[in-house]
N, C-alpha and C positions, 0 to 999 in steps of 0.2 A: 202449055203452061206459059203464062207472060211474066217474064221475068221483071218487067218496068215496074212496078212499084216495089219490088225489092231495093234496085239499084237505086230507084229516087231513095228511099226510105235510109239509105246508106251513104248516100251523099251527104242527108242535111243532118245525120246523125254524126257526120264526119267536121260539116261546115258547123254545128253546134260545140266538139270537142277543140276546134279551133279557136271558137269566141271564147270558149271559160278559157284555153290556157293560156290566152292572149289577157286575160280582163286579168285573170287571177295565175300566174306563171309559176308559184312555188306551192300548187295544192298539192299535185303530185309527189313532191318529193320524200314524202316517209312513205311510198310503195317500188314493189319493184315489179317488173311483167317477165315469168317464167319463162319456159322453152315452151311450157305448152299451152301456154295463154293466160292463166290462173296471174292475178293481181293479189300478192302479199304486203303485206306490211313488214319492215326492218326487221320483226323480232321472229316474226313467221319464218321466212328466210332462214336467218341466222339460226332456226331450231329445226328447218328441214335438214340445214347444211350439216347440222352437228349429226343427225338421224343417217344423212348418206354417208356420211363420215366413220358412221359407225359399222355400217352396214358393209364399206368399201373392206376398213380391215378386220372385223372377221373371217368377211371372204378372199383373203389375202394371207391371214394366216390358217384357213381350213385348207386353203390350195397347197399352203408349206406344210400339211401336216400327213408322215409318210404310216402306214398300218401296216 
């Protein structure tokens, strides 16, 4: 398998994300990039957070709960 046109294909995909955020430097800023790669928006985010959040004490109060 020749791996050289992946790596070109990667490079000018990388030297093209340089030009917009050099031309345009504040597109990005209502996203944010996860742990696991996934690109959210501000409110996306803020309604995962609230989701783990909820998710954390449940399991925090099922772990305190003695039978």
């Amino acid at each position: 398998m020749d791996i050289k046109p992946i790596i070109i294909r990667l490079a000018v995909d990388a030297d093209m994300r340089s030009k917009l955020l050099l031309q345009f430097p504040h597109i990005l800023d209502g996203y944010i990039l996860t742990g696991q790669g996934e690109v959210l928006t501000r409110e996306e985010a803020n309604q995962l957070d609230a989701h783990r959040y909820l998710l954390d004490g449940l399991s925090f109060v099922g772990s305190r709960i003695r039978l």
